[in-house]
N, C-alpha and C positions, 0 to 999 in steps of 0.2 A: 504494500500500500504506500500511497505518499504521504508525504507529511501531511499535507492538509485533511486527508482522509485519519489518520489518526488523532490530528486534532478536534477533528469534529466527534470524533466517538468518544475520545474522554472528553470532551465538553457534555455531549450527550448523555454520558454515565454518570458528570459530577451533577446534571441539571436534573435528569432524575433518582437519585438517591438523595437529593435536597429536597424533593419534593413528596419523595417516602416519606424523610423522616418530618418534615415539617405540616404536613399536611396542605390544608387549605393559608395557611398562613405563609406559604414557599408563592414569592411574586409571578410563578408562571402558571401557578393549580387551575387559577380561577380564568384565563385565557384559554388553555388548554381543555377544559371542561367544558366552555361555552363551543366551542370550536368544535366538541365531540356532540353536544344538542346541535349545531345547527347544521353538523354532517347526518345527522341521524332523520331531524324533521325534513333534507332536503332528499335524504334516501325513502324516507316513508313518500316521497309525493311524486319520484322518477320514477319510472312505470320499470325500466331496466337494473337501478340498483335496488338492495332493500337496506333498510334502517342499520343491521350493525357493519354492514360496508362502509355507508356514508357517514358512522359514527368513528369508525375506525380513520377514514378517511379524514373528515374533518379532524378529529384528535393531533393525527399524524402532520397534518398540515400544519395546525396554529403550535404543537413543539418544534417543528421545524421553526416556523417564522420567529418564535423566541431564540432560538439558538443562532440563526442568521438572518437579518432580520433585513 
């Protein structure tokens, strides 16, 4: 891998084990959880995905945009 590719995974690693341990009080919980509602309500209303796709989806997106934003 490259460097930047390793950087992003321990960044990734340290941003959720702070968010383990901290809960809703870690500053990406509450982004990262609206981002998993609003992949979920946009998967319940696409006729092609269903809800834990676009929950999965949405989650995956708004941790990404914390980590690079």
């Amino acid at each position: 891998m490259t460097q930047r590719n390793d950087d992003f995974i321990e960044a990734a690693k340290g941003e959720l084990s702070g968010m383990a341990k901290e809960g809703m009080h870690h500053p990406s919980t509450k982004p990262v959880l609206t981002g998993a509602a609003v992949g979920a309500v946009a998967g319940a209303l696409l006729p092609v995905v269903s809800w834990p796709i676009g929950l999965a989806i949405g989650a995956g997106y708004m941790f990404y945009k914390r980590l690079r934003p």
